[in-house]
C-alpha positions as a Markdown table, in Angstrom:
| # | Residue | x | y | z |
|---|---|---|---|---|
| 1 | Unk | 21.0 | 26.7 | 45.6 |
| 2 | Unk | 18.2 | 24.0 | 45.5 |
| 3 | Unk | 18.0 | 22.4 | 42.2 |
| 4 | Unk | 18.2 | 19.3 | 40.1 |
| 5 | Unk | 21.1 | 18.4 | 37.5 |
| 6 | Unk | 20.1 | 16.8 | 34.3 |
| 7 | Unk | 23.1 | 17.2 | 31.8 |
| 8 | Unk | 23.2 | 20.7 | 33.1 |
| 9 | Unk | 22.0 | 22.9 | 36.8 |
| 10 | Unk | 18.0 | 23.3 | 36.5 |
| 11 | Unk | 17.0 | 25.5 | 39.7 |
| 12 | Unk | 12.9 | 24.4 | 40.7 |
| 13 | Unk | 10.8 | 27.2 | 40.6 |
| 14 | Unk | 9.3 | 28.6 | 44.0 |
| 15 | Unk | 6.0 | 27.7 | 44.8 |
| 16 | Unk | 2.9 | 29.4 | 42.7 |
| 17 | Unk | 4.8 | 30.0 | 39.7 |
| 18 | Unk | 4.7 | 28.0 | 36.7 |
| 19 | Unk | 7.1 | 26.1 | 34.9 |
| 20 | Unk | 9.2 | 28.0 | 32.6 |
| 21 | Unk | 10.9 | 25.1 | 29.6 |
| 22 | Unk | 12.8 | 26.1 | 27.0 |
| 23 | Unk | 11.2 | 25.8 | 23.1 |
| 24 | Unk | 13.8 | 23.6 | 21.6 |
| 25 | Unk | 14.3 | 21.3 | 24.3 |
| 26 | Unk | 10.0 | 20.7 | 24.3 |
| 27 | Unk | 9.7 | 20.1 | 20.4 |
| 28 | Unk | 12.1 | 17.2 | 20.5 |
| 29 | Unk | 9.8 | 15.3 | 22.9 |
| 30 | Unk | 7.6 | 12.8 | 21.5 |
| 31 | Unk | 3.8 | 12.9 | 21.0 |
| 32 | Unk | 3.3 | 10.5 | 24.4 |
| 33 | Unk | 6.1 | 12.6 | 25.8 |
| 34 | Unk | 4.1 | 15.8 | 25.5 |
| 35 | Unk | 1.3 | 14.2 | 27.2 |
| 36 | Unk | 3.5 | 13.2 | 30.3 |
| 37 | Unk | 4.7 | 16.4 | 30.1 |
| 38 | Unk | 0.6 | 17.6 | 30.1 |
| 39 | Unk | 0.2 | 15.6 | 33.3 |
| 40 | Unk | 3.1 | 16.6 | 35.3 |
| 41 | Unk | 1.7 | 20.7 | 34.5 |
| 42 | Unk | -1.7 | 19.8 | 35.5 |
| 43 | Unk | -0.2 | 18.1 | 38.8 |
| 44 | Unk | 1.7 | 21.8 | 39.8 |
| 45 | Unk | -0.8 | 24.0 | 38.8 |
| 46 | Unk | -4.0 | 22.3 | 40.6 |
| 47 | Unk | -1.5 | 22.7 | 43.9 |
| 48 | Unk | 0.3 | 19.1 | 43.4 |
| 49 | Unk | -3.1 | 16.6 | 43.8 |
| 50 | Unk | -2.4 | 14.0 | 42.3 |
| 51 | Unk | -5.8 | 12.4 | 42.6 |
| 52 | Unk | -7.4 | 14.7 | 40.8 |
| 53 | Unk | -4.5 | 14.8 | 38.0 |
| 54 | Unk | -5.0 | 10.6 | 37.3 |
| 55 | Unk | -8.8 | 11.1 | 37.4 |
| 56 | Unk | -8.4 | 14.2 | 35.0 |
| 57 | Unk | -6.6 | 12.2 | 32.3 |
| 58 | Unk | -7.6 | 8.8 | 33.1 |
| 59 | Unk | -4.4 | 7.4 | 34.6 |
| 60 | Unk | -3.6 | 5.4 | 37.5 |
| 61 | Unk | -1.3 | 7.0 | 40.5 |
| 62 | Unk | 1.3 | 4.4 | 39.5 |
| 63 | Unk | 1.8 | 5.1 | 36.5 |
| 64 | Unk | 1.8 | 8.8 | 37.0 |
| 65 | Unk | 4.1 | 8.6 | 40.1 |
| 66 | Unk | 6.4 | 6.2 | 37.8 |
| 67 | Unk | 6.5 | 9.3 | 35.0 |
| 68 | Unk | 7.2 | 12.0 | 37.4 |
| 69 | Unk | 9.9 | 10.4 | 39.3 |
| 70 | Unk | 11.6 | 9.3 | 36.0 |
| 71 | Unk | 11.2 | 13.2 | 35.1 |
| 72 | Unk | 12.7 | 14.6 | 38.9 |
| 73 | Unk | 15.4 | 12.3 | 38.4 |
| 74 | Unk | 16.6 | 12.9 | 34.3 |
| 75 | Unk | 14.1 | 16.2 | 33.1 |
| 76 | Unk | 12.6 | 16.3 | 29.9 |
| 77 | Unk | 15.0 | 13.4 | 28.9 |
| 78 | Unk | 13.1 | 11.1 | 31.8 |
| 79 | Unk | 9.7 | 11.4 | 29.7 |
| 80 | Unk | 10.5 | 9.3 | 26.4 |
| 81 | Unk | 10.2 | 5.9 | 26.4 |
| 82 | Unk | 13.1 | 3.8 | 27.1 |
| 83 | Unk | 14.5 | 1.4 | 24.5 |
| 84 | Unk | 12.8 | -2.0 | 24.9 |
| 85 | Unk | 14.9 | -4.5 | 22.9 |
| 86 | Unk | 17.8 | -6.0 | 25.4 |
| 87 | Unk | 21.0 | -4.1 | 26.0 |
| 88 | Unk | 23.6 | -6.9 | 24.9 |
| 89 | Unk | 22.8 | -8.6 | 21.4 |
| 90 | Unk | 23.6 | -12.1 | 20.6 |
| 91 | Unk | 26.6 | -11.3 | 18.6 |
| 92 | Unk | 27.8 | -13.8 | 15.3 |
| 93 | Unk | 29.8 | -16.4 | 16.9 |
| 94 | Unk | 32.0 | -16.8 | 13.8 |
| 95 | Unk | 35.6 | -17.4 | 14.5 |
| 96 | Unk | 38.1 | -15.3 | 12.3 |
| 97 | Unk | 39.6 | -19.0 | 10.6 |
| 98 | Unk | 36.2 | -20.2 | 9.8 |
| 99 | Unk | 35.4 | -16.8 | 8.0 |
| 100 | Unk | 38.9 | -17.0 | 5.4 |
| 101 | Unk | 38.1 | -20.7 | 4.8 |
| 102 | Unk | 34.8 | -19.9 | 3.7 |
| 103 | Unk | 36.0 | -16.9 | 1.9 |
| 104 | Unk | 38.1 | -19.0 | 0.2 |
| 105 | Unk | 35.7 | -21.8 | -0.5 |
| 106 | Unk | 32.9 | -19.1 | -2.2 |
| 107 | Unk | 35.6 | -17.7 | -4.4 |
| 108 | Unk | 36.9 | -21.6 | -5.5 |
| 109 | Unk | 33.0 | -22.6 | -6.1 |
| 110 | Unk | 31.4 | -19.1 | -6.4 |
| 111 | Unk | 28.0 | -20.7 | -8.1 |
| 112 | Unk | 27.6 | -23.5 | -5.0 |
| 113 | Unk | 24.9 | -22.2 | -2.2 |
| 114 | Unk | 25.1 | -22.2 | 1.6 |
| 115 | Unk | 24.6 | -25.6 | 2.0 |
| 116 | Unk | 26.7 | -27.1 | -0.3 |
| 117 | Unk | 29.9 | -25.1 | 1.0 |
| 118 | Unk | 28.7 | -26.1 | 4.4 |
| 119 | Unk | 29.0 | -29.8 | 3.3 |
| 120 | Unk | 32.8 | -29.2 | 1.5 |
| 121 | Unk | 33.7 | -27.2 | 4.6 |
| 122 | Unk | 33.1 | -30.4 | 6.7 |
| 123 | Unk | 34.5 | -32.3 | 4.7 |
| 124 | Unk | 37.5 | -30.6 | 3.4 |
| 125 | Unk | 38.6 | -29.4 | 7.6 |
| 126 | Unk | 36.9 | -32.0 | 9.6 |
| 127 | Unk | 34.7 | -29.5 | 11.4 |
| 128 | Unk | 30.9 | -29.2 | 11.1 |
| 129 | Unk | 29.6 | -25.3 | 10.4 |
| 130 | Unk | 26.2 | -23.9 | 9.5 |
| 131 | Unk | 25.0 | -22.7 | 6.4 |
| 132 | Unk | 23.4 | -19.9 | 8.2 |
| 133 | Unk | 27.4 | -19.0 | 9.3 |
| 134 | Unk | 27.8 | -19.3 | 5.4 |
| 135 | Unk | 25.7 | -16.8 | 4.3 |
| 136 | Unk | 26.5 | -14.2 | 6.7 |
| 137 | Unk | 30.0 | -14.6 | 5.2 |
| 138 | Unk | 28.7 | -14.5 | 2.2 |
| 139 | Unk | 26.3 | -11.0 | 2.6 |
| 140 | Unk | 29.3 | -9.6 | 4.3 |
| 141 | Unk | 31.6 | -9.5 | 2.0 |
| 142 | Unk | 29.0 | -9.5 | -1.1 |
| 143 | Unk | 30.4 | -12.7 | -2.5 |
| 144 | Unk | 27.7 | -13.2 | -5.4 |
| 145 | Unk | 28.5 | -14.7 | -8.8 |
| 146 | Unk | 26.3 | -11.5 | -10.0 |
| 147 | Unk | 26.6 | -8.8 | -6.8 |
| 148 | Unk | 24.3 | -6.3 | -8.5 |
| 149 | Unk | 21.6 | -8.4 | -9.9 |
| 150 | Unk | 21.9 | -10.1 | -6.0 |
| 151 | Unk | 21.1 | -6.9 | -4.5 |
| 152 | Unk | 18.2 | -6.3 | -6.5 |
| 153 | Unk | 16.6 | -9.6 | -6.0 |
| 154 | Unk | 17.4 | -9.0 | -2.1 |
| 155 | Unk | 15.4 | -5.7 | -2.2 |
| 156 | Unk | 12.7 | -6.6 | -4.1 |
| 157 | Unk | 12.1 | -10.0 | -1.8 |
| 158 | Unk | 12.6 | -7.4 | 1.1 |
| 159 | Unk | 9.6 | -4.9 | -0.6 |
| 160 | Unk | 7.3 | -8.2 | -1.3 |
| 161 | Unk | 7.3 | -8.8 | 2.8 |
| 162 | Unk | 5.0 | -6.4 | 3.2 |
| 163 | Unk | 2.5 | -6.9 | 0.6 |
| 164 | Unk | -0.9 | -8.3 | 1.7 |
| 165 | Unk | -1.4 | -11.2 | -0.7 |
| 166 | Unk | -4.6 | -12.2 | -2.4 |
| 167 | Unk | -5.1 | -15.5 | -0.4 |
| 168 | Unk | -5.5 | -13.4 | 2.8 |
| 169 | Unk | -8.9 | -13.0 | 1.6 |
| 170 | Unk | -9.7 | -16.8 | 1.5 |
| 171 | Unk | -12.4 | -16.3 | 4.8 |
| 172 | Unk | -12.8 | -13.1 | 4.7 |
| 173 | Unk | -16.4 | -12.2 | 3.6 |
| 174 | Unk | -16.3 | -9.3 | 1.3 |
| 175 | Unk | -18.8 | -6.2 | 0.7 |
| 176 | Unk | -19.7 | -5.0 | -2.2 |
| 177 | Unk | -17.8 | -5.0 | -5.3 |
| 178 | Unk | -14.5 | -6.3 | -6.1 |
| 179 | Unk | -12.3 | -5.4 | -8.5 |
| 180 | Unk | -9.3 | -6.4 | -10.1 |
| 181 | Unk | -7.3 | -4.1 | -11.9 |
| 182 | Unk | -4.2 | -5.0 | -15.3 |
| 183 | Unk | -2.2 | -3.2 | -17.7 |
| 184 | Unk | -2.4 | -4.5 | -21.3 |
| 185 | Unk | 0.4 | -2.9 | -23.4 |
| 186 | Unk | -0.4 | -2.3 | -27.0 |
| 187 | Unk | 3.2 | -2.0 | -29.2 |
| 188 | Unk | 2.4 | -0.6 | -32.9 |
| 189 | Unk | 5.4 | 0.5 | -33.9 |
| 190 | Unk | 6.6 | 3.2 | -33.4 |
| 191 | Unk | 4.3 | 4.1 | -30.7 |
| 192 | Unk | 3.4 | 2.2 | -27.0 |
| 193 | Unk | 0.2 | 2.5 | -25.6 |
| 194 | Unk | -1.3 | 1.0 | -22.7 |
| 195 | Unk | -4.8 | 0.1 | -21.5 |
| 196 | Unk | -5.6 | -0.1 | -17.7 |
| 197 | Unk | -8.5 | -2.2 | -17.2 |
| 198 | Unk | -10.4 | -3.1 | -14.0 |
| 199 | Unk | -13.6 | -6.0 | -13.8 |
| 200 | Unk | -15.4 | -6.5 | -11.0 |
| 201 | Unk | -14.9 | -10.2 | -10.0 |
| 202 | Unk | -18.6 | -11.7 | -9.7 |
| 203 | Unk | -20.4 | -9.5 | -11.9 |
| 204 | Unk | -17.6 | -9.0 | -14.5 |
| 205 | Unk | -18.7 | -5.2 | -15.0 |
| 206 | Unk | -15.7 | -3.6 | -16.8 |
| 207 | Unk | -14.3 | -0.5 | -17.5 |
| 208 | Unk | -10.5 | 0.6 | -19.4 |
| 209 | Unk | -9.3 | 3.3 | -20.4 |
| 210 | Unk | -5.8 | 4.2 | -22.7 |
| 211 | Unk | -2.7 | 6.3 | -21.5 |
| 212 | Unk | 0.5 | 7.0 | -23.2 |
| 213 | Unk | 2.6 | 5.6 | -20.1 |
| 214 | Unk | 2.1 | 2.8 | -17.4 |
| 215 | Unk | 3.3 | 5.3 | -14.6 |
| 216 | Unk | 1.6 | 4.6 | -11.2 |
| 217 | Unk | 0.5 | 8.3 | -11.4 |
| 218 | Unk | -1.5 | 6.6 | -14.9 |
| 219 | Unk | -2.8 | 4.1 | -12.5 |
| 220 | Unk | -3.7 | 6.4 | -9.7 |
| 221 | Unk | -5.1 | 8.9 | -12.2 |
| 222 | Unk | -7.6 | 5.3 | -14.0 |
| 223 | Unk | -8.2 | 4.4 | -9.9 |
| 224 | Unk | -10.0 | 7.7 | -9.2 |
| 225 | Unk | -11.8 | 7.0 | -12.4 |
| 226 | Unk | -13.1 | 4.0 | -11.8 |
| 227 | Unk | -13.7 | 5.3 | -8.1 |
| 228 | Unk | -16.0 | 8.1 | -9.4 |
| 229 | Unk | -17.8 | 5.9 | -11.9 |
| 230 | Unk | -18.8 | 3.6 | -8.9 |
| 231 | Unk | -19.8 | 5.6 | -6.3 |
| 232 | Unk | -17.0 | 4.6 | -4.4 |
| 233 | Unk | -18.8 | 1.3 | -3.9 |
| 234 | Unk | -16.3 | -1.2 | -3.2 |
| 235 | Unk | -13.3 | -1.5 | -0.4 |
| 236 | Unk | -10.9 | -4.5 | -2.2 |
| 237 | Unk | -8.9 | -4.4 | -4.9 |
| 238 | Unk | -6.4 | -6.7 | -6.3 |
| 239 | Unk | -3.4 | -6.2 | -8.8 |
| 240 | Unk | -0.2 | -7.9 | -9.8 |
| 241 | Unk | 2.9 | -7.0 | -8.9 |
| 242 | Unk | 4.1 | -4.7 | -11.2 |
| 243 | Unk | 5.6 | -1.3 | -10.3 |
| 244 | Unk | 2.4 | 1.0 | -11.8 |
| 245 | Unk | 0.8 | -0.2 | -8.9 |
| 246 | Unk | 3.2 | 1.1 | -6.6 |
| 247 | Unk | 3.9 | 4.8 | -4.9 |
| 248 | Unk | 1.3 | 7.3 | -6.5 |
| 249 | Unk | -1.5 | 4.0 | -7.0 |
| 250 | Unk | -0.5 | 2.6 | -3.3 |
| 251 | Unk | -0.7 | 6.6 | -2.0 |
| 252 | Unk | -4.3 | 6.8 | -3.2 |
| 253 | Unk | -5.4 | 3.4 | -2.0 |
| 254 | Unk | -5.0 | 4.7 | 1.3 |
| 255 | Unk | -6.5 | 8.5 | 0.6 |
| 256 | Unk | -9.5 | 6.6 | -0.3 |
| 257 | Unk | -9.9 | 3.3 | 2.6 |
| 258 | Unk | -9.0 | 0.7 | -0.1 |
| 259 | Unk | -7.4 | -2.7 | 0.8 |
| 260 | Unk | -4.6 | -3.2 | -2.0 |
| 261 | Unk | -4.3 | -6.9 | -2.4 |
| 262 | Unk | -1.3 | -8.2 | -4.4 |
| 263 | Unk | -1.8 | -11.4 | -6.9 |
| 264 | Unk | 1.1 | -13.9 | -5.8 |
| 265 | Unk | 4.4 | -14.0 | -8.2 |
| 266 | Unk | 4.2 | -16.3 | -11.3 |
| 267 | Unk | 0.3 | -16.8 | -10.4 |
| 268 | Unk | -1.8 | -16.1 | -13.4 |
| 269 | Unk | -4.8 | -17.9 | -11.3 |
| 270 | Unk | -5.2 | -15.8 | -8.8 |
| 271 | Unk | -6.3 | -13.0 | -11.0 |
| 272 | Unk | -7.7 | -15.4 | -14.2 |
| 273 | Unk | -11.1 | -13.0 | -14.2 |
| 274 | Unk | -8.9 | -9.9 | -15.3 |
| 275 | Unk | -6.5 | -12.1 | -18.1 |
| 276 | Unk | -9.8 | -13.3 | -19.9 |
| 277 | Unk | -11.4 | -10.0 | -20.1 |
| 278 | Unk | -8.0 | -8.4 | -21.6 |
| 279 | Unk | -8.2 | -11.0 | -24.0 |
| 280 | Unk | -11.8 | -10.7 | -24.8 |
| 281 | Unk | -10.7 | -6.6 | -25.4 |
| 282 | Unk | -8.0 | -7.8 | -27.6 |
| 283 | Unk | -9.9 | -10.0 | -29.9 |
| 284 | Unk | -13.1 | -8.2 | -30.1 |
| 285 | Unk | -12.4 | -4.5 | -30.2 |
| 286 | Unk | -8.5 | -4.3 | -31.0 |
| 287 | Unk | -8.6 | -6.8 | -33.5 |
| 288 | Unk | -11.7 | -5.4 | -35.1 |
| 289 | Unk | -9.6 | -2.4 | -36.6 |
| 290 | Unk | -10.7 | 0.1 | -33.5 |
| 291 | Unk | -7.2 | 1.1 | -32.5 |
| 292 | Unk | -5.9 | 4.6 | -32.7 |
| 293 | Unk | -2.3 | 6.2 | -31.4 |
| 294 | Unk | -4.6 | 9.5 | -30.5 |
| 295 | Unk | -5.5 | 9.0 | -27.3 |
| 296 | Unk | -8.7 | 11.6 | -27.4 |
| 297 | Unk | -10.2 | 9.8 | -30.5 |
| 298 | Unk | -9.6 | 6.0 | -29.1 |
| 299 | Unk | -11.1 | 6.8 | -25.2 |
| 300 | Unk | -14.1 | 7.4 | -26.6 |
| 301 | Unk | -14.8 | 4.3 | -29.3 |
| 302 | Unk | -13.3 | 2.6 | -26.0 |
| 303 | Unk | -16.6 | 3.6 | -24.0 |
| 304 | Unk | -18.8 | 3.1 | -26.8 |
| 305 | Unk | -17.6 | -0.4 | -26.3 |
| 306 | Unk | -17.6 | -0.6 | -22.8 |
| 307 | Unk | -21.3 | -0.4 | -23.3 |
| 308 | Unk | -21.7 | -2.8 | -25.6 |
| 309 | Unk | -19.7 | -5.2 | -22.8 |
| 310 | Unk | -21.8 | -4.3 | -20.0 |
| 311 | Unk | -25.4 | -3.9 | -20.9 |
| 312 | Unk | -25.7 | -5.7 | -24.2 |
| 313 | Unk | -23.2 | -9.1 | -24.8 |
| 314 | Unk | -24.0 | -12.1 | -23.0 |
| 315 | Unk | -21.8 | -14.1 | -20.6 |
| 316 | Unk | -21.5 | -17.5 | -20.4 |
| 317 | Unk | -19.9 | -17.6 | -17.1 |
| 318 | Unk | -23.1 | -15.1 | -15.9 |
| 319 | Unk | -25.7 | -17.7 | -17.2 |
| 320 | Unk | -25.7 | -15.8 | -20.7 |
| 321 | Unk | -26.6 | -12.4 | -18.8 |
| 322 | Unk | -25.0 | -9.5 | -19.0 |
| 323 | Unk | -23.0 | -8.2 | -16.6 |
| 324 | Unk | -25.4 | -5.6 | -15.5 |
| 325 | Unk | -28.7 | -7.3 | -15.5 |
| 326 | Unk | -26.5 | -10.4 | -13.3 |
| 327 | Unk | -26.1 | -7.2 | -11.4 |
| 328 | Unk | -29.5 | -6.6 | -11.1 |
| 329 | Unk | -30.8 | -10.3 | -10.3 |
| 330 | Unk | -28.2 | -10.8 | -7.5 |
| 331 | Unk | -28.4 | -7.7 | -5.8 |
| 332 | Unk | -30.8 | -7.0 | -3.1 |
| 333 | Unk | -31.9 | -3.5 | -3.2 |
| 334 | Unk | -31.3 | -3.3 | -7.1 |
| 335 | Unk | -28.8 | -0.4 | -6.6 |
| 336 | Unk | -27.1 | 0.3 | -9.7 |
| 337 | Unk | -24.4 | 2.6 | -8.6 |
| 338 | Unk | -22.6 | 3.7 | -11.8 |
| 339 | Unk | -22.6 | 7.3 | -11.7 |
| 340 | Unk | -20.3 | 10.2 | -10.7 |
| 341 | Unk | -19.8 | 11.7 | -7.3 |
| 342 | Unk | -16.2 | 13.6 | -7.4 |
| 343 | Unk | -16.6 | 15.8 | -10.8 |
| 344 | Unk | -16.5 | 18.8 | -10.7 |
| 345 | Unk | -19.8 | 19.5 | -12.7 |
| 346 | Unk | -22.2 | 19.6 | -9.6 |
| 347 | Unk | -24.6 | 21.6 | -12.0 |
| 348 | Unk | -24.9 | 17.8 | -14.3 |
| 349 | Unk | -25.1 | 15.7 | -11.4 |
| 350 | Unk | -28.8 | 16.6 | -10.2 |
| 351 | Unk | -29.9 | 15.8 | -13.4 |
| 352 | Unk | -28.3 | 12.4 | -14.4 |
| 353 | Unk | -28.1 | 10.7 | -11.0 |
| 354 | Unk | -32.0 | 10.9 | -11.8 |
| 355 | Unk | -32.0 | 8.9 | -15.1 |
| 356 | Unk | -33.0 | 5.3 | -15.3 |
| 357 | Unk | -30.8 | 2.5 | -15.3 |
| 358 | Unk | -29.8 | 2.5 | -19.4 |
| 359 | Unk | -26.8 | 2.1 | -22.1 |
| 360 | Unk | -27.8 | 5.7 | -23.2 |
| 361 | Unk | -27.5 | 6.5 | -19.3 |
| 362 | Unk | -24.6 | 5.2 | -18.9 |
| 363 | Unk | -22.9 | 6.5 | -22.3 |
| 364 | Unk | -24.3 | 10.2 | -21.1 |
| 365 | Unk | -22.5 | 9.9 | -18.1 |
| 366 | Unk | -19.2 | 8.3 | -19.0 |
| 367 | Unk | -19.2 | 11.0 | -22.0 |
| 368 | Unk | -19.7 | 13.9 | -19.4 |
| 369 | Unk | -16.8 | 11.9 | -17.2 |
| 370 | Unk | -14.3 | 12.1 | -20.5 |
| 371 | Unk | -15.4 | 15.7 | -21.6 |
| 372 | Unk | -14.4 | 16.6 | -17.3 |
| 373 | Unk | -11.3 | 14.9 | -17.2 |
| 374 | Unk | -10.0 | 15.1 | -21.2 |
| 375 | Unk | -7.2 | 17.7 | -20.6 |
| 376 | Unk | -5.6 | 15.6 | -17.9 |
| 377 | Unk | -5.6 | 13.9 | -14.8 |
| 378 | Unk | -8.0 | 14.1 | -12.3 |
| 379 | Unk | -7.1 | 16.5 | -9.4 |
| 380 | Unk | -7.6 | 15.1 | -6.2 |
């Protein structure tokens, strides 16, 4: 009986029927495997022309002929890609003497680093050996002073390699508005609260808001906030490093086609615009006797302040203008686009997008935004 064997007998079909494949075996191809698969079905049922089947999906006959011979020769199996690192790694070329004397040299000097047992090793056996052989020693058998605060500090440097960092955006010309975003917590005993505040970085237009928590669904929930309040008129955003800007916060960056820039460790600098403004909140409204543990009475003196901020104090870094009319002076079409697009009250909308550019505007909308939102988080 004609046929193939490919872990197992497949008999080919005759001629003018199609070909029959199992379920199980097809749904553990791969997405480009499925569309090998595609081409090979389109070559049989349009009577084996294979011209027409590379002009049909926009393939050459090499590499279809290459994909069809790998599948007559293994099946299904023949249509994923092969594995492209090399078959035989470079393997540790640490002898099993040089890895007890350096077992024993981390456990006489367990606080010394790599290179400093590399130096006693060479000088204590007369033979020269590489810190790098060190270490791997050293991770191996988890040979740290403190192995659980080691492991930590390994996965957290590990997380931090992919983090886009804020000097990425050095020469890169930048769109619209910019915003960088803090947590500022707020301890009166016996209660925590903290503020998540965001200010756009030329034009210093603010805007914070209070939560119990500094949970990155918090910060997601103050993100799609500040999102609605905008129009959704900015692409960058930048934040420190701390944790309520991770999972839920990172999740939405990406629902919404933000770039999430990270401030470098230990770098107060690189986000200087955010740290002055939290200080300006805690000396002029905290300070002032405003603060209240009741989160639906204090969100609400908050905006009335916000207002104050952005339309009527002066800044001396804006040429003693406020934020929004240095908003106004610097941009071209005189846009101001602070109002909502994502609540859920389409029947307001109409009727304030309308109203001219104001603090009474502005407190009517943010109001409306509160009353929306007050019995949670936004649902998105």
């Amino acid at each position: 009986m004609r046929g193939r064997f490919a872990g197992r007998f497949i008999p080919f079909p005759p001629k003018g029927q199609e070909l029959v494949y199992r379920v199980p075996e097809i749904t553990h191809l791969t997405k480009e495997g499925k569309n090998r698969l595609g081409w090979i079905e389109y070559h049989r049922s349009h009577g084996g022309n294979v011209s027409k089947t590379c002009r049909y999906y926009g393939i050459s006959r090499k590499t279809f002929y290459k994909w069809y011979n790998r599948y007559m020769k293994a099946g299904l199996r023949g249509l994923e890609d092969r594995r492209a690192g090399p078959y035989k790694k470079r393997q540790v070329e640490i002898t099993v003497q040089e890895e007890l004397r350096i077992r024993q040299l981390r456990k006489e000097y367990i606080r010394y680093g790599k290179e400093k047992l590399a130096i006693i090793y060479e000088c204590r056996y007369g033979e020269k050996i590489s810190a790098w052989k060190v270490y791997r020693v050293i991770r191996k058998y988890n040979l740290y002073w403190h192995p659980v605060k080691s492991e930590k500090l390994r996965r957290r440097r590990k997380m931090a390699e992919g983090k886009k960092r804020i000097t990425e955006l050095k020469n890169k010309k930048i769109e619209g508005l910019f915003f960088q975003l803090d947590t500022k917590l707020v301890w009166c005993y016996p209660a925590r609260r903290y503020i998540f505040s965001a200010i756009e970085k030329n034009t210093r237009i603010a805007f914070s808001r209070m939560y119990k928590s500094n949970s990155s669904y918090n910060a997601r929930d103050f993100l799609l906030r500040l999102y609605c309040l905008v129009n959704g008129n900015f692409k960058y955003l930048q934040t420190d490093n701390g944790s309520e800007f991770l999972k839920y916060f990172h999740d939405a960056c990406k629902d919404l086609d933000l770039d999430h820039y990270f401030s470098r460790a230990r770098t107060p600098k690189d986000h200087s615009e955010i740290e002055r403004y939290n200080r300006t909140l805690d000396e002029e409204f905290l300070q002032m006797g405003h603060y209240i543990d009741d989160l639906e009475v204090f969100n609400p003196l908050l905006t009335e302040w916000l207002i104050e901020y952005n339309f009527k104090r002066p800044h001396q870094s804006l040429g003693y203008l406020t934020p929004m009319a240095f908003l106004s002076q610097t941009s071209a079409d005189k846009v101001l686009p602070i109002y909502s697009t994502l609540t859920s009250a389409d029947k307001v909308l109409p009727i304030y997008s309308t109203l001219t550019r104001s603090p009474e505007c502005i407190r009517v909308i943010l109001r409306i935004m509160h009353g929306i939102f007050c019995c949670g988080s936004i649902a998105w």
